[in-house]
C-alpha positions in Angstrom: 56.8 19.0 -9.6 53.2 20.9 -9.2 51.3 20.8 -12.5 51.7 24.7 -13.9 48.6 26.5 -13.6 47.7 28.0 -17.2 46.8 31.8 -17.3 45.9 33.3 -20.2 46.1 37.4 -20.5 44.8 39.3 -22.9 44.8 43.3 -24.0 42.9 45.6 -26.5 44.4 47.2 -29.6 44.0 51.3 -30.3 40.7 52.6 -30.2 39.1 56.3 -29.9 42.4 58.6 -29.9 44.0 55.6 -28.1 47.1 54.8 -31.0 49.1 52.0 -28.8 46.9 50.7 -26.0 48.5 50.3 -23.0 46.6 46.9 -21.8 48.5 45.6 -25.1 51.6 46.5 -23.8 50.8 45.0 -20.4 50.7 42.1 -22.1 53.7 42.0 -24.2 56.0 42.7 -21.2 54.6 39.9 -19.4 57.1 36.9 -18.5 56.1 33.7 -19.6 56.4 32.3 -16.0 55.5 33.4 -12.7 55.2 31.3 -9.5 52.3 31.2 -6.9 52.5 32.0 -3.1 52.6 28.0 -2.6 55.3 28.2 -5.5 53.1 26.5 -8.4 54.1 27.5 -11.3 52.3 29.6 -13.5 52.4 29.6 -17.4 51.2 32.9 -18.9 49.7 32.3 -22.5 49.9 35.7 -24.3 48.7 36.3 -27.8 51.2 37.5 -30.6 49.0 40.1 -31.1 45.7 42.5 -29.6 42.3 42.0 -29.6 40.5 44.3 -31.8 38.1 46.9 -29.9 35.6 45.4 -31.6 32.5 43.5 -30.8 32.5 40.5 -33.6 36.4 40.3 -33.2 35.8 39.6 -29.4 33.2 37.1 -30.1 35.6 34.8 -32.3 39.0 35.6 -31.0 38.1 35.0 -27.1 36.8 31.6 -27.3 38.5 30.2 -30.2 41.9 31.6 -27.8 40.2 29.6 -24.9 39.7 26.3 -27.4 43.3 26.7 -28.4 44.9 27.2 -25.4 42.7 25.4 -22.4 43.2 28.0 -19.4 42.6 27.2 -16.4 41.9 30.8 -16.0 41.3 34.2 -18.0 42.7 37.5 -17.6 40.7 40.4 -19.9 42.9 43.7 -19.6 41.2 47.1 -20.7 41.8 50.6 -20.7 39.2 53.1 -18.3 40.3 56.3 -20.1 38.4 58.3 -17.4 40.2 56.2 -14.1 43.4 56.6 -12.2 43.4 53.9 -10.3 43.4 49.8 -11.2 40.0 48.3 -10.8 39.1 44.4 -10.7 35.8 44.3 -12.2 33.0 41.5 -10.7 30.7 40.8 -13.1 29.6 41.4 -16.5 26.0 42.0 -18.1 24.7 40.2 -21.7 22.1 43.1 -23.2 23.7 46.8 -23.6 25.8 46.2 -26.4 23.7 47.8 -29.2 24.0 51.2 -28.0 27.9 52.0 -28.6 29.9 51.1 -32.1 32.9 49.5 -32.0 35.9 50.5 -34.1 34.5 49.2 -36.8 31.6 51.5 -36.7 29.7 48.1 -35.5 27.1 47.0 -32.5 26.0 43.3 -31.7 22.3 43.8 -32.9 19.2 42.0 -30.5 19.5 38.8 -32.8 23.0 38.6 -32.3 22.6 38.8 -28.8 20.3 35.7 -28.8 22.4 33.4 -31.0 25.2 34.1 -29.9 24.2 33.6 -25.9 21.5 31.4 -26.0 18.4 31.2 -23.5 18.4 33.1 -20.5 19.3 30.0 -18.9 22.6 29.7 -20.5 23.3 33.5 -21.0 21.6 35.1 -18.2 21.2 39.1 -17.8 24.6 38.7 -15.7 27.7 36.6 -15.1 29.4 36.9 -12.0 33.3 36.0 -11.6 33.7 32.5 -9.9 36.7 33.8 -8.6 36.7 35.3 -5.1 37.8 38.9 -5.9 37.4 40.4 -2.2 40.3 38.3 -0.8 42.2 38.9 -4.3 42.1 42.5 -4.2 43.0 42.3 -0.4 46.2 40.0 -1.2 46.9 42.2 -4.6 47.1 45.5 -2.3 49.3 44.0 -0.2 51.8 42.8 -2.9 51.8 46.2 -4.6 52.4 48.3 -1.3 55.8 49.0 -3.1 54.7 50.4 -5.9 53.8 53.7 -6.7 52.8 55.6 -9.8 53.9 59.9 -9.9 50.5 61.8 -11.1 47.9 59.2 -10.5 45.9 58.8 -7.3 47.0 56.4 -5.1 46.1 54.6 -1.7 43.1 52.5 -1.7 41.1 49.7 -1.5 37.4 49.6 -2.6 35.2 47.4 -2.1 31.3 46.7 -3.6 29.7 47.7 -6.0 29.9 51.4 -7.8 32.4 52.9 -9.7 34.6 53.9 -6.5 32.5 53.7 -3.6 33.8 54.1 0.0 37.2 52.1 1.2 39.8 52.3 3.7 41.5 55.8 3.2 45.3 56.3 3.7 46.8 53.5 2.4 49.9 54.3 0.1 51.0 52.8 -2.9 49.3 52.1 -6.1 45.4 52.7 -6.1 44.1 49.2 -6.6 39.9 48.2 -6.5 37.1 45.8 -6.7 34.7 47.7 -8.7 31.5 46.7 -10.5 31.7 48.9 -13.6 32.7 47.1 -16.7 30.0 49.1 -19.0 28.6 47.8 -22.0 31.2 48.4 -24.3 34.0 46.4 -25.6 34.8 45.4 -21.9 32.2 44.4 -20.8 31.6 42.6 -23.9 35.1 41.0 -23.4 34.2 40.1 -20.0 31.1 38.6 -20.8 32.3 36.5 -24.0 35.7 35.1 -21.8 33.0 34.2 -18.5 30.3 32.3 -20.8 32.7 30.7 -22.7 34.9 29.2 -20.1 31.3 28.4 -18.1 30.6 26.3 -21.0 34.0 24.6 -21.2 35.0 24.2 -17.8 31.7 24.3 -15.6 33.3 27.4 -13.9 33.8 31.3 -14.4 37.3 31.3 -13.5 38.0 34.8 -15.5 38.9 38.7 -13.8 38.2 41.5 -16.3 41.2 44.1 -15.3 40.7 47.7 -16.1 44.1 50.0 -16.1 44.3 54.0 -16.3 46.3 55.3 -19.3 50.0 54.3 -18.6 52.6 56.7 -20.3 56.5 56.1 -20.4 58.2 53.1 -19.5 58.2 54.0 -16.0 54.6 53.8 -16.1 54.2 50.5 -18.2 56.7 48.5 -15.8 55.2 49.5 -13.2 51.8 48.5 -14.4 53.2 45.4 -15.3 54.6 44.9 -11.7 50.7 45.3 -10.6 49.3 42.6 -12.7 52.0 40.1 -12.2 50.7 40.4 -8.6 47.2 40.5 -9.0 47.8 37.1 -11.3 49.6 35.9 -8.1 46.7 36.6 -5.9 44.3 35.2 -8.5 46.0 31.9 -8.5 46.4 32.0 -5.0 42.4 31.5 -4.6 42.2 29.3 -7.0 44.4 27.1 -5.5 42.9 27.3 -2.3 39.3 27.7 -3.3 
């Protein structure tokens, strides 16, 4: 039997007016197993509990998580308040994250930034995902062709850089993207933490930041977490191959 293939998922607790985040919830109605086109099997690692919206939570819960657990990849899942549609983020940037507070009322301050990421060599301005996203989002649309969310735009494919950009109109289903529009807040931050710290561990960037809309009802949730079963399908599907 193939060796299973570790994922390990993670979602945000409240923040803003945001009392039970819904990337949390993703999470928790996860199953612990999923198997891969080639039928690998995959073993979902899900925390007990949330990360914390905030910065210095982030820094010592993400790779003290990835020392615990040894993923052979990472799956960051966040809320875009201001987005109807499922977006696969491709990279992440290390300055920008003095400007917002967190929960806590709290920023990561310029010397933060350096000890914590090192030389530009180590921590450069950004991290890109090692994981070929364009042929992931096109094998996550096809998998979620089925689905469909009432109230929330629905039917494409973007691809590039931008917060939507230009895709291939028309198509039905739930609206899934490749985007490049992680911010600089907790995200991003996320994103950024999960990608340098499995770069230092494993040699590779084998992480996918995943930003949902605001999912409502348990209509809403299941079918959200229909969408990122599939997309952790079609993630381990190029990893396989890559």
């Amino acid at each position: 039997m193939a060796t299973p293939i570790k994922v390990l998922v993670t979602g945000f607790g409240p923040f803003l007016d945001i009392k039970t985040n819904p990337s949390h919830l993703l999470t928790l109605n996860l199953p612990a197993t999923l198997l891969s086109t080639s039928h690998t099997p995959i073993t979902l690692i899900i925390p007990p509990t949330y990360i914390p919206a905030a910065y210095h939570a982030i820094h010592t819960q993400i790779p003290s998580l990835i020392a615990q657990h040894d993923p052979d990849i990472v799956l960051h899942i966040g809320l875009a308040v201001d987005r109807e549609y499922f977006a696969v983020e491709k990279s992440a940037q290390r300055e920008g994250y003095h400007e917002i507070p967190d929960v806590e009322r709290k920023v990561v301050t310029r010397g933060e930034n350096r000890t914590w990421f090192g030389g530009k060599k180590e921590g450069p301005d950004v991290l890109v995902s090692g994981v070929e996203l364009e042929g992931v989002v096109e094998a996550w649309w096809g998998g979620c062709k089925g689905l469909g969310m009432e109230g929330k735009k629905g039917g494409e494919v973007v691809r590039g850089k931008g917060k939507a950009g230009k895709g291939e109109k028309g198509r039905k289903g739930v609206d899934v993207r490749l985007s490049d529009d992680v911010g600089t807040y907790v995200c991003g931050f996320m994103y950024y933490v999960g990608l340098l710290e499995m770069q230092r561990r494993k040699g590779r960037r084998d992480v996918v930041f995943l930003h949902i809309p605001m999912l409502e009802g348990d209509e809403e949730v299941s079918i959200g977490v229909a969408v990122v079963e599939r997309l952790i399908v079609a993630i381990v599907d190029a990893w396989e191959y890559r």
